[in-house]
Residue frames as a rotation matrix with the C-alpha (Angstrom) as fourth column:
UNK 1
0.573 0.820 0.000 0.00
0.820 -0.573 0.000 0.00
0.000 0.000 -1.000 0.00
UNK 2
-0.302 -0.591 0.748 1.07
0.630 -0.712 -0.309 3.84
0.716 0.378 0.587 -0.72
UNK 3
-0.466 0.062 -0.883 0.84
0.720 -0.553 -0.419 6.78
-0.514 -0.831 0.213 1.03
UNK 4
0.392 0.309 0.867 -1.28
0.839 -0.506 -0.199 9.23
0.377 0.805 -0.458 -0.07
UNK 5
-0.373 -0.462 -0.804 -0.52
0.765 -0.644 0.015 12.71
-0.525 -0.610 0.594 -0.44
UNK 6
0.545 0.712 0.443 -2.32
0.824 -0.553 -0.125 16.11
0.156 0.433 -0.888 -1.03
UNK 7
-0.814 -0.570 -0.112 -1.84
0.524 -0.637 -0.566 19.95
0.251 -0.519 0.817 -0.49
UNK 8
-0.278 0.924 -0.263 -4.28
0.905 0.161 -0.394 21.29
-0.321 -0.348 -0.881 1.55
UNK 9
0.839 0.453 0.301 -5.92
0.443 -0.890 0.107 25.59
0.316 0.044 -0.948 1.62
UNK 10
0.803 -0.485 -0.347 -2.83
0.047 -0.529 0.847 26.91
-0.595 -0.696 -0.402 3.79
UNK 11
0.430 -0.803 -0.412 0.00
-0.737 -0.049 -0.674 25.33
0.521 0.594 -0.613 0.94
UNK 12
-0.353 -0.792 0.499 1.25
-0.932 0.342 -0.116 22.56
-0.079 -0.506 -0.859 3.18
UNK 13
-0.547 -0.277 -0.790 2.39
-0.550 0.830 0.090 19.22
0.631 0.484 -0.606 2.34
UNK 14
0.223 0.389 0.894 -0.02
-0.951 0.289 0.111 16.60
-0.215 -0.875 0.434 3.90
UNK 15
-0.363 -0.075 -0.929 0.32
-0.463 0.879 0.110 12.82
0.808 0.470 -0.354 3.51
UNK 16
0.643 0.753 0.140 -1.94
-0.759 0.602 0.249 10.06
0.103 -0.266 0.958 4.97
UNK 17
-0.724 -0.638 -0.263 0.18
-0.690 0.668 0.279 7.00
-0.002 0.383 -0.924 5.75
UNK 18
-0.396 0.278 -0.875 -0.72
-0.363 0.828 0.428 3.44
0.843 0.487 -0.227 5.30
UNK 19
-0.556 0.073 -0.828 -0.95
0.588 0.739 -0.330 3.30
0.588 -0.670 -0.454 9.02
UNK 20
0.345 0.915 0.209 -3.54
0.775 -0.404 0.486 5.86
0.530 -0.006 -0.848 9.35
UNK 21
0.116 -0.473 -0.873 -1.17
0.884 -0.351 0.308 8.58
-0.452 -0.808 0.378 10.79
UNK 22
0.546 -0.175 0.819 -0.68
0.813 -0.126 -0.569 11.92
0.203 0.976 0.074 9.21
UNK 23
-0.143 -0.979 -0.144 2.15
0.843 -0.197 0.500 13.97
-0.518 -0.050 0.854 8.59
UNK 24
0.972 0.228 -0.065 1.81
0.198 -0.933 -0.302 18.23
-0.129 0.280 -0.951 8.01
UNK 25
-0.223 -0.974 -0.033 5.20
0.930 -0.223 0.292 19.63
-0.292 0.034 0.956 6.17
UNK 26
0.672 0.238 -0.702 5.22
0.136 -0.971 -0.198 23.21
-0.728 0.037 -0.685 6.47
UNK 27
0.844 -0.164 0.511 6.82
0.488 -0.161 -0.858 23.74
0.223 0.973 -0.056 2.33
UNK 28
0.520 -0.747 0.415 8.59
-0.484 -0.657 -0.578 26.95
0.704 0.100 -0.703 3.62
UNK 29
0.646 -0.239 0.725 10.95
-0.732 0.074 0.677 24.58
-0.215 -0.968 -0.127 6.66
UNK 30
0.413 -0.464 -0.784 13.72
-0.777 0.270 -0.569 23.43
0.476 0.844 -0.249 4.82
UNK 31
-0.657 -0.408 0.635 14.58
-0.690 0.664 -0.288 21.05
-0.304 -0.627 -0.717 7.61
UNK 32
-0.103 0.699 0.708 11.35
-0.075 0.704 -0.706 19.40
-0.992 -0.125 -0.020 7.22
UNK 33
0.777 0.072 -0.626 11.66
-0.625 -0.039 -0.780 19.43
-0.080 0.997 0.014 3.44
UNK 34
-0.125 -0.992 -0.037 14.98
-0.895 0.128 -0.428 17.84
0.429 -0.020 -0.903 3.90
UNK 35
-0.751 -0.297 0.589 13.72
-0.620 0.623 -0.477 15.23
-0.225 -0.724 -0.652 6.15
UNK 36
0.250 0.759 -0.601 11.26
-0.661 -0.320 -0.679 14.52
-0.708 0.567 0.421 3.92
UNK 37
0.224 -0.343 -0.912 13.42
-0.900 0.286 -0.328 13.82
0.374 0.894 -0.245 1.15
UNK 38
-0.462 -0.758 -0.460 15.16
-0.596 0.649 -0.472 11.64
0.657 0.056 -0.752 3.03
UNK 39
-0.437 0.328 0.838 12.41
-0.558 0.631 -0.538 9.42
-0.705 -0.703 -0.093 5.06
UNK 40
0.623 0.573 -0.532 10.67
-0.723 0.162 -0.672 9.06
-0.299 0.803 0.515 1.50
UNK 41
-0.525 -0.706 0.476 14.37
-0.067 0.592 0.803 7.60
-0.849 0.389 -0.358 0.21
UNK 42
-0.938 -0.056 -0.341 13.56
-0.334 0.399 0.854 5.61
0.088 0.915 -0.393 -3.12
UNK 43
-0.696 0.685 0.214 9.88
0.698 0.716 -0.022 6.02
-0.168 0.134 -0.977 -2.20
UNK 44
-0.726 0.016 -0.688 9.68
0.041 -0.997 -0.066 9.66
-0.687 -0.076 0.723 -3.28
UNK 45
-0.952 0.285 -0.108 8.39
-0.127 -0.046 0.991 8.47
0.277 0.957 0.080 -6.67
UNK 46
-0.455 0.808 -0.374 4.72
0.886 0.369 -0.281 7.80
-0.089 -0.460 -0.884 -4.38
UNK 47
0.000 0.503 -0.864 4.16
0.368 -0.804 -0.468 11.45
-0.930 -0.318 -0.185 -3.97
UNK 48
0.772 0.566 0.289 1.96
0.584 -0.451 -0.675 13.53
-0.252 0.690 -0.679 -6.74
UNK 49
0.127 -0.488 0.864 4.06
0.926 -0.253 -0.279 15.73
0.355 0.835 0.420 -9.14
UNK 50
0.638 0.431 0.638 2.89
0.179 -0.889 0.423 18.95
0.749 -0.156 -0.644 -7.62
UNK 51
0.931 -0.336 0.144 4.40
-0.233 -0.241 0.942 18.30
-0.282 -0.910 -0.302 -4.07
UNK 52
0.042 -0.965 0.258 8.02
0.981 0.088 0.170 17.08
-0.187 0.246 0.951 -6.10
UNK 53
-0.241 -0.504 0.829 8.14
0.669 -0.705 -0.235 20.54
0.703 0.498 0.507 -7.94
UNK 54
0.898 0.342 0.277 6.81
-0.018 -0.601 0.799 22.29
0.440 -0.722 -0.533 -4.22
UNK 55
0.924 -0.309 -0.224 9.65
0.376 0.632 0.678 20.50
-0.068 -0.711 0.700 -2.87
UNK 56
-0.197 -0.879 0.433 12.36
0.965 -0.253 -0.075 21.08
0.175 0.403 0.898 -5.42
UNK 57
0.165 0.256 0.952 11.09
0.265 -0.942 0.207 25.00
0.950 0.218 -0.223 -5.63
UNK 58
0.908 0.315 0.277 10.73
-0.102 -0.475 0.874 25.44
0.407 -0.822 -0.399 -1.84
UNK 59
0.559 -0.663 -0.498 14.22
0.829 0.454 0.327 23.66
0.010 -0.595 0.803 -1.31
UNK 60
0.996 -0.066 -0.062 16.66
-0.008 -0.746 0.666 26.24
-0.090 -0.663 -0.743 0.53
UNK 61
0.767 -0.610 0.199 20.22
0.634 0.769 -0.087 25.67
-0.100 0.193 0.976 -1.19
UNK 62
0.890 -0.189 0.415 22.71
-0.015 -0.922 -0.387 28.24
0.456 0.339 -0.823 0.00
UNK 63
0.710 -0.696 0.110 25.78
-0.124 0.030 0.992 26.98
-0.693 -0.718 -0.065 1.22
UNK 64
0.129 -0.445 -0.886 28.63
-0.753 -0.625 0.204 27.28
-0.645 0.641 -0.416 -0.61
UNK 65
-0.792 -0.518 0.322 29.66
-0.489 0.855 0.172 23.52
-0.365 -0.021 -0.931 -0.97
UNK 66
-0.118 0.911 0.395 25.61
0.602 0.382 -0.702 22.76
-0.790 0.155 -0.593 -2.17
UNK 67
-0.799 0.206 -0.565 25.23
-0.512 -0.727 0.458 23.71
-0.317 0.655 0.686 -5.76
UNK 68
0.276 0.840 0.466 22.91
-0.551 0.536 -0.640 20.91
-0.787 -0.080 0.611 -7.05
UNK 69
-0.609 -0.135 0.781 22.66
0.554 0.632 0.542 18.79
-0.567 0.763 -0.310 -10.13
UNK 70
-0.292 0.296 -0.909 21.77
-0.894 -0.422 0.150 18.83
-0.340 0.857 0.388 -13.35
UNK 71
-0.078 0.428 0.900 18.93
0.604 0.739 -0.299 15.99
-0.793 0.521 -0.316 -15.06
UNK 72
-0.646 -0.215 -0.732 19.16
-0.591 -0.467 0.658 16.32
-0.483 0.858 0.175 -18.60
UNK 73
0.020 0.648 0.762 16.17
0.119 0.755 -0.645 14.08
-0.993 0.104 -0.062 -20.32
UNK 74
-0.074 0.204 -0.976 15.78
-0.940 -0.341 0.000 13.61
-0.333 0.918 0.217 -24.37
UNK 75
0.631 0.215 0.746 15.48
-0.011 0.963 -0.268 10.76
-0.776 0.161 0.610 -26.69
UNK 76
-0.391 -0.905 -0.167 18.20
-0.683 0.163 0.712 8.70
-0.617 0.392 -0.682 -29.06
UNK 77
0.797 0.299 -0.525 18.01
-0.602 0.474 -0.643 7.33
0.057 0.828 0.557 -32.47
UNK 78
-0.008 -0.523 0.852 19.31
-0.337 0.804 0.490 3.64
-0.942 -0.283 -0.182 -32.45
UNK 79
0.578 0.439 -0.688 19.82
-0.788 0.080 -0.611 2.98
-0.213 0.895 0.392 -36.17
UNK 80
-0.185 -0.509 0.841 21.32
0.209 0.816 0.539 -0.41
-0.960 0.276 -0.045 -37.89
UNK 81
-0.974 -0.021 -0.227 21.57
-0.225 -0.089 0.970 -0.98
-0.041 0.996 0.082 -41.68
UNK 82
-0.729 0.655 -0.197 18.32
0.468 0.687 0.555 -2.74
0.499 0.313 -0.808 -41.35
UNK 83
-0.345 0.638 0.688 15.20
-0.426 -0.760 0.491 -0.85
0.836 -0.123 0.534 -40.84
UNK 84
0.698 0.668 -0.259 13.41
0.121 0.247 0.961 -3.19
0.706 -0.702 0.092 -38.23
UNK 85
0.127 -0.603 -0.787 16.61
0.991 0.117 0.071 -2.25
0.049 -0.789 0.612 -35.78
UNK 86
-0.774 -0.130 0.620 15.90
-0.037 -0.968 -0.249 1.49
0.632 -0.216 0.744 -35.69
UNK 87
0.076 0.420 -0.904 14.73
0.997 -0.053 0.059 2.33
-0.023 -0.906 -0.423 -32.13
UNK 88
0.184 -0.057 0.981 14.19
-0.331 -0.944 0.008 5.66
0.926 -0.326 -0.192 -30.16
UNK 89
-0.119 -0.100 -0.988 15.47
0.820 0.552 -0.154 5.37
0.560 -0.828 0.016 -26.58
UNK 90
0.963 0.033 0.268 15.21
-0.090 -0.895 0.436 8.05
0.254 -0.444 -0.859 -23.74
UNK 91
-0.381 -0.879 -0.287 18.74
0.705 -0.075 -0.705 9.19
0.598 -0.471 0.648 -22.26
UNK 92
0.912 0.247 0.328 18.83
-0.023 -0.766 0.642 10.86
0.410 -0.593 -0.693 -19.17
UNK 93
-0.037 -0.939 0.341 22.40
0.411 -0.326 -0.851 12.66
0.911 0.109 0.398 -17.92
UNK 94
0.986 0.145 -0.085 22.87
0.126 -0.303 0.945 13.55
0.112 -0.942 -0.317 -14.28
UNK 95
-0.222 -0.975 0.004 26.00
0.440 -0.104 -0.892 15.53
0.870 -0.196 0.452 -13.87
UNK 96
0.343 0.072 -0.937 26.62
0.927 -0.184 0.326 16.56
-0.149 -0.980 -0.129 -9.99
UNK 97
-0.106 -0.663 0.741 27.41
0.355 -0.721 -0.595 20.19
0.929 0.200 0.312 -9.43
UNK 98
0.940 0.010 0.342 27.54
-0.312 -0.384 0.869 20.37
0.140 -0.923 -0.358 -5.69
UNK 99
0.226 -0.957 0.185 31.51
-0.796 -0.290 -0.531 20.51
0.561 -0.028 -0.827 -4.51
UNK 100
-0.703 -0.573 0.421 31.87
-0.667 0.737 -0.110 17.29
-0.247 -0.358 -0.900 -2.94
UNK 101
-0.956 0.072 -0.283 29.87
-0.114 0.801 0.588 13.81
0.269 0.594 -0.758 -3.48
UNK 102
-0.335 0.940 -0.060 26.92
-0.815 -0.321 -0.483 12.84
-0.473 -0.113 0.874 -3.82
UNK 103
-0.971 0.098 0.220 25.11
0.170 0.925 0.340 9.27
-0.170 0.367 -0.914 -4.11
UNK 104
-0.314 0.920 -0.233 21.73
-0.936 -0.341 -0.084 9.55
-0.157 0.192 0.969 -6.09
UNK 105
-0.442 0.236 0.866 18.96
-0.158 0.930 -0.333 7.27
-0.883 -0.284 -0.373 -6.15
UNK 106
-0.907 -0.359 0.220 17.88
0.199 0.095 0.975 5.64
-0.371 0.928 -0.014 -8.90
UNK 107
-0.962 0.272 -0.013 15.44
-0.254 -0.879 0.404 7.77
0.098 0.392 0.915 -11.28
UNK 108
-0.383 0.906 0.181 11.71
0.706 0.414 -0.575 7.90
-0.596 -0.092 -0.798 -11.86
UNK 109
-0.926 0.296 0.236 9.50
0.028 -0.570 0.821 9.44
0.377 0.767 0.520 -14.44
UNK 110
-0.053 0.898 -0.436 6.28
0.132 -0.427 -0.895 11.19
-0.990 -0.105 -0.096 -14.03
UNK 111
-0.771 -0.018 0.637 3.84
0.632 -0.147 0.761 12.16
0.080 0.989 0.124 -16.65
UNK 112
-0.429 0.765 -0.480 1.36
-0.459 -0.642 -0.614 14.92
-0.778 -0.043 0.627 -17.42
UNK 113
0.114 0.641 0.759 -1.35
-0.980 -0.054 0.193 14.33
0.165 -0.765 0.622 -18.13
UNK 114
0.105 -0.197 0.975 -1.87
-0.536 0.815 0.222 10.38
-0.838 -0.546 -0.020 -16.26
UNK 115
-0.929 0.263 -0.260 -1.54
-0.016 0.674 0.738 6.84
0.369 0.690 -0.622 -18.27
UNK 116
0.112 0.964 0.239 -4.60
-0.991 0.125 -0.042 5.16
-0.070 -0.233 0.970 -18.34
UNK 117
-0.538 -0.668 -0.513 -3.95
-0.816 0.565 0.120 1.72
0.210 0.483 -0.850 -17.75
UNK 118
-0.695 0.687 0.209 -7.44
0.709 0.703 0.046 0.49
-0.115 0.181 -0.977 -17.53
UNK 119
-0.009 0.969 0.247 -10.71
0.454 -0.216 0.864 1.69
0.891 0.120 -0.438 -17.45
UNK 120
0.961 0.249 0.117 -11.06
-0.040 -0.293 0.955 4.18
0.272 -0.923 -0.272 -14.39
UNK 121
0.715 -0.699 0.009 -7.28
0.238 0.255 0.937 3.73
-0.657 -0.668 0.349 -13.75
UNK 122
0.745 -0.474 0.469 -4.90
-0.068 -0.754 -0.653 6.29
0.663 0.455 -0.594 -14.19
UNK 123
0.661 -0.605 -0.443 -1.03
0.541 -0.025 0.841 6.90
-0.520 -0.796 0.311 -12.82
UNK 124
0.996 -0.038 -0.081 1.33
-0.059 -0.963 -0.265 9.23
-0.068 0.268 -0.961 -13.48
UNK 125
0.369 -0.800 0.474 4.44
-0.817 -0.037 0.575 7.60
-0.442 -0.599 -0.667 -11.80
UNK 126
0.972 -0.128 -0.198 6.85
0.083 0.972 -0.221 4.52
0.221 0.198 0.955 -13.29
UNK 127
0.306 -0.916 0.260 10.20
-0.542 0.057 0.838 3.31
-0.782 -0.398 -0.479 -12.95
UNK 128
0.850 -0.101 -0.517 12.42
-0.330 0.662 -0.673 2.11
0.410 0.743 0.529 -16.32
UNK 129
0.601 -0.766 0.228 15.44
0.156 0.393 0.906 0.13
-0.784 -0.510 0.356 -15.91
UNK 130
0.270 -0.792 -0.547 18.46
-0.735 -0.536 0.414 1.46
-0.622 0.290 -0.727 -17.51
UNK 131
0.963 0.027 -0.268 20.07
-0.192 0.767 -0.613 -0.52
0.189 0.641 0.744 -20.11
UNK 132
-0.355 -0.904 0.237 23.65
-0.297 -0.131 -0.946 0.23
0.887 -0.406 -0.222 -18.54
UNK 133
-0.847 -0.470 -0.246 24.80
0.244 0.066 -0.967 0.23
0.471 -0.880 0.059 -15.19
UNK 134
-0.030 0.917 0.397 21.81
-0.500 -0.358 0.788 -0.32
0.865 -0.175 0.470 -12.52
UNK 135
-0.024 -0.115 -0.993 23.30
0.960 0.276 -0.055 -0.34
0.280 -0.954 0.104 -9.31
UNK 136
0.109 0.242 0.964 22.05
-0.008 -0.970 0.245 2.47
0.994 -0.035 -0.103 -7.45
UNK 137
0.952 -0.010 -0.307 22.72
-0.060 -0.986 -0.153 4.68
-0.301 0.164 -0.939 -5.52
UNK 138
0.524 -0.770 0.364 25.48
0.847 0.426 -0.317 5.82
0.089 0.475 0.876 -7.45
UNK 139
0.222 -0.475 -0.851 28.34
0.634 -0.593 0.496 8.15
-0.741 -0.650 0.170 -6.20
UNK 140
0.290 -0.532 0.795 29.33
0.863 -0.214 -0.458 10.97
0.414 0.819 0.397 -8.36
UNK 141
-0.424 -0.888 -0.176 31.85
0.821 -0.460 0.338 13.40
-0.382 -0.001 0.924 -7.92
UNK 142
0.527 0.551 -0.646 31.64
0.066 -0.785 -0.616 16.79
-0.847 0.282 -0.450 -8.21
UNK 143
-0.184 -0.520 -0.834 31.64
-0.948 -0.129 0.290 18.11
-0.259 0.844 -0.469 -11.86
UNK 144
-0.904 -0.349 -0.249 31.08
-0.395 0.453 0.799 14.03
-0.166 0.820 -0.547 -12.69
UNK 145
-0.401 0.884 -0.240 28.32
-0.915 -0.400 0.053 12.95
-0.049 0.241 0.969 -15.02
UNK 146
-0.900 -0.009 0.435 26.67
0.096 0.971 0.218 9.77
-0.425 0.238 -0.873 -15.68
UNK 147
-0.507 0.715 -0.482 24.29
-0.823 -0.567 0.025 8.71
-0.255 0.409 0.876 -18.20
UNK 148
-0.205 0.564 0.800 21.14
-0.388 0.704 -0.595 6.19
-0.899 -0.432 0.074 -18.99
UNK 149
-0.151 0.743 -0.652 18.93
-0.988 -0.085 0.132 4.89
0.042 0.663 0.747 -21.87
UNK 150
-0.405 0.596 0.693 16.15
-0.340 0.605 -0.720 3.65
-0.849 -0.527 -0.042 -21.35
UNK 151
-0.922 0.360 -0.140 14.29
-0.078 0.181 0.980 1.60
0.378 0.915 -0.139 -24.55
UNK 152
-0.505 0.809 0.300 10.93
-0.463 0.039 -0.885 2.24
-0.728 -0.586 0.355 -25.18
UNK 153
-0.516 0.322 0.794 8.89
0.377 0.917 -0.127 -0.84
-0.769 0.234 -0.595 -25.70
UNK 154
-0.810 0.447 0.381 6.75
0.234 -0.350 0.907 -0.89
0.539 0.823 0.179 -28.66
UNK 155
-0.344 0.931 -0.123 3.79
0.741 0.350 0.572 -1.28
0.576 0.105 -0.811 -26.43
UNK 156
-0.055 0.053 -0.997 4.54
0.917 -0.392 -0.072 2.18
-0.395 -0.918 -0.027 -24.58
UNK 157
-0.961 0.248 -0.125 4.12
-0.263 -0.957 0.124 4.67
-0.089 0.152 0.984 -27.21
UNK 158
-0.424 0.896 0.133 0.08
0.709 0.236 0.665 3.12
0.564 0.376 -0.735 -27.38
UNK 159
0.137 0.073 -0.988 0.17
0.991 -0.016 0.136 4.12
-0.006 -0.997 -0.075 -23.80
UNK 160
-0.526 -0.613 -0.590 1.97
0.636 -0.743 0.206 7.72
-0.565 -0.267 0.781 -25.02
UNK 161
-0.901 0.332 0.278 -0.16
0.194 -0.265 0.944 8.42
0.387 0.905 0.174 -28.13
UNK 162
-0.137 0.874 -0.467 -3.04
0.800 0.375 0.468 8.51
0.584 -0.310 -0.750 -25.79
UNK 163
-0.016 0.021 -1.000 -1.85
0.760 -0.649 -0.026 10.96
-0.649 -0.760 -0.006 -23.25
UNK 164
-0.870 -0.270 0.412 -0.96
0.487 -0.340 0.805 12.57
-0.077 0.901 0.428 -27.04
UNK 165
-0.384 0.839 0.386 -4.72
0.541 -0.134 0.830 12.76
0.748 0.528 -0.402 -28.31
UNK 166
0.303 0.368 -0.879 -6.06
0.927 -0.327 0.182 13.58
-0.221 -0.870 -0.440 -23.77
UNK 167
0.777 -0.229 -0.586 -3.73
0.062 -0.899 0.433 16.77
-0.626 -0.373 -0.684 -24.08
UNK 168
0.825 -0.542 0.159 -1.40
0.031 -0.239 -0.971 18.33
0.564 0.806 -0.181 -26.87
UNK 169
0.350 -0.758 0.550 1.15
-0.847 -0.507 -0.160 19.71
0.400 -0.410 -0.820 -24.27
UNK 170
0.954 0.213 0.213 1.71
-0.298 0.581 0.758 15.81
0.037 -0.786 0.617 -22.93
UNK 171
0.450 -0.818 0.358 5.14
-0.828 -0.532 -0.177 15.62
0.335 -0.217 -0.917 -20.92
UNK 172
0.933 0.045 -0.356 7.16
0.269 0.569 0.777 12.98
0.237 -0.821 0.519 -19.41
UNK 173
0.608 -0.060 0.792 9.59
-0.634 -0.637 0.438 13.94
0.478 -0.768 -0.425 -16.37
UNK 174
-0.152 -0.603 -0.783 12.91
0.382 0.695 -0.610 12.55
0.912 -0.392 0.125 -14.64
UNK 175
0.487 -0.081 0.870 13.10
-0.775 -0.500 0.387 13.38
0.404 -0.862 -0.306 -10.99
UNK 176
0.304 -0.531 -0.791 15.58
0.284 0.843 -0.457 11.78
0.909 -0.086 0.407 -8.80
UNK 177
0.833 0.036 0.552 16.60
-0.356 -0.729 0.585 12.45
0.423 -0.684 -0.594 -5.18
UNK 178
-0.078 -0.995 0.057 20.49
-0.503 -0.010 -0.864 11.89
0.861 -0.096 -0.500 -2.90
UNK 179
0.239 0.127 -0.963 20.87
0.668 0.698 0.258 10.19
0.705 -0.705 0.082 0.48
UNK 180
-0.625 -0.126 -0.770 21.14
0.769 0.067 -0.635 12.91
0.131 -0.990 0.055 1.99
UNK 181
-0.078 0.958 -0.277 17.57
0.540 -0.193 -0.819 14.70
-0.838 -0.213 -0.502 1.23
UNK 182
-0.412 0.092 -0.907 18.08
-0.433 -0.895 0.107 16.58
-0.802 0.437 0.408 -1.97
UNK 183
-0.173 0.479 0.860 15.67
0.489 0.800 -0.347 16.63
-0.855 0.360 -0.373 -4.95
UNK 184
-0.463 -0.167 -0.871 15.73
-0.348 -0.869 0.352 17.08
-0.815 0.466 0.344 -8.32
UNK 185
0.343 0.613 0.712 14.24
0.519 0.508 -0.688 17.15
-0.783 0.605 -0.144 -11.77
UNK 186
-0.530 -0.847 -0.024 14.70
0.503 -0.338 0.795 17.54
-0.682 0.410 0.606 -15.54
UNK 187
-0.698 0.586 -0.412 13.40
-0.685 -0.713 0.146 19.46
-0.208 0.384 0.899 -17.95
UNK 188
0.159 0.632 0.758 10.10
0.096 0.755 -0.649 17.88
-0.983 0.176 0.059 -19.30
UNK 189
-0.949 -0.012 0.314 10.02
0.267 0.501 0.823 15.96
-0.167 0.865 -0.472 -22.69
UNK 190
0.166 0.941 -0.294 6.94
-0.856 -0.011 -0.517 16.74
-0.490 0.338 0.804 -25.05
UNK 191
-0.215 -0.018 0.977 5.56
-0.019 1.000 0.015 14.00
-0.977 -0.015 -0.215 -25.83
UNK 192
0.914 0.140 -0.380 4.67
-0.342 -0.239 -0.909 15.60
-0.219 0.961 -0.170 -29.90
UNK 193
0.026 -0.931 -0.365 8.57
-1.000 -0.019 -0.022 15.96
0.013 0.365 -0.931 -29.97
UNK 194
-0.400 -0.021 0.916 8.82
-0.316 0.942 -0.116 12.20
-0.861 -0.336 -0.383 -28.89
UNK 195
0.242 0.307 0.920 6.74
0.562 0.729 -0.391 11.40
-0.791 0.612 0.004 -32.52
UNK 196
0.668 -0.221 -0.711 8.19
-0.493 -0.847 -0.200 13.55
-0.558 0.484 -0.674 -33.92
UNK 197
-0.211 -0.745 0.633 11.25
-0.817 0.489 0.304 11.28
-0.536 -0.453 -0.712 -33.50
UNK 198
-0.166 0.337 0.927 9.60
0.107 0.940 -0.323 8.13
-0.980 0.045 -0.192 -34.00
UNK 199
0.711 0.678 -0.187 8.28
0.040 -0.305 -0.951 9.38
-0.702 0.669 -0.244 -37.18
UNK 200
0.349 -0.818 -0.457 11.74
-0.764 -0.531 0.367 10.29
-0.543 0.221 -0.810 -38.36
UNK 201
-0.825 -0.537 0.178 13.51
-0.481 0.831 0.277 6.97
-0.297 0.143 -0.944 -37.90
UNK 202
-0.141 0.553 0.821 10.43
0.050 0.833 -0.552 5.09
-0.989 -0.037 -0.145 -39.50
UNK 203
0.513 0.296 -0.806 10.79
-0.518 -0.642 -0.565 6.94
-0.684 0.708 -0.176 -42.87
C-alpha cells in the first residue's frame, strides 16, 4: 500500500500513511523538506508531481559547498543498416554540481497528463530500468556525469499516443533524489517531440 498525499488551503504538504497517521510539512521549513526527502528515500516516486516541484522549488540551497545537479532528459536514435533495428530510446544525464559527493537514487519518471492503464485507472508515476549500469545509488563526484537509456517498448508509445490525443502539451519527467535529502528534476520531454522522433527513424 502507498501513502497518499495532497496539499491542503494553507499550501502545506499533507500525507496520509498506510498506518492511518498523518504527517503536516510546512513547504517553507527546509529542515522538514529535507527530512522529507530523506524518510521518503527511493519512495519519493509515491508522492503527486505537484508536491516534487513544491519541494524542489521550496528547497533552501545556499551553502557554498551545495550547488545541485543537473537531469538532462531527451530521446536517441538507435539505427542499424536494417530498418526493423531502428529504435528511439530516452537518455537521461545527471552531472553533480555540488563541490563534494553525492550518491543519487535511482530515477523515476512522471507524466502529465496520467496513463490510463485500464478503465477508471490512471497513474502518473513509473520506474524504467536502464540498459547500462543499474546499481544504485550511485556516487558521483563533483563536476562528474553519468548517463542512462532507457528503450521504449513498442507497447509504450500506445500508452503515449493517448496521453498525445487527452492533451497536446503531454510531458514525461525525470526526478531523482540523494541520500542525503536533496531533490531534483529535468526538464520535461513533449511527448509531440517524442513522434516527432519516432516518425523520423520510420521513414
Amino acid at each position: 500500500m502507498k501513502n497518499t498525499a495532497h496539499i491542503d488551503g494553507n499550501g502545506n504538504i499533507i500525507i496520509q500513511g498506510v498506518d492511518g497517521a498523518t504527517i503536516t510539512i510546512n513547504p517553507q521549513d527546509t529542515d522538514e523538506l529535507r527530512n522529507l526527502i530523506i524518510d521518503f528515500g527511493t519512495k519519493l516516486n509515491d508522492l503527486p508531481k505537484d508536491i516534487l516541484e513544491m519541494i524542489k522549488n521550496n528547497q533552501d540551497i545556499k551553502s557554498e559547498a551545495t550547488k545541485g545537479a543537473n537531469l538532462y532528459l531527451t530521446v536517441m536514435a538507435e539505427l542499424h543498416t536494417h530498418a526493423q533495428h531502428r529504435r528511439l530510446k530516452f537518455g537521461l544525464t545527471i552531472t553533480n554540481l555540488t563541490k563534494e559527493h553525492r550518491y543519487f537514487n535511482q530515477p523515476f519518471f512522471k507524466v502529465t497528463p496520467k496513463f490510463e492503464i485500464s478503465e477508471g485507472v490512471e497513474h502518473d508515476t513509473f520506474v524504467m530500468i536502464p540498459e547500462n549500469d543499474n546499481n544504485f545509488p550511485v556516487r558521483l563526484e563533483y563536476g562528474q556525469v553519468v548517463s542512462y537509456n532507457y528503450e521504449i517498448k513498442d507497447g509504450a508509445y500506445e500508452m503515449y499516443k493517448k496521453m498525445l490525443d487527452k492533451d497536446k502539451k503531454a510531458n514525461i519527467q525525470a526526478f531523482t533524489n540523494t541520500t542525503v535529502g536533496e531533490l531534483y528534476e529535468s526538464n520535461q520531454f513533449s511527448i509531440e517531440k517524442l513522434f516527432e522522433h519516432l516518425n523520423w527513424i520510420q521513414q
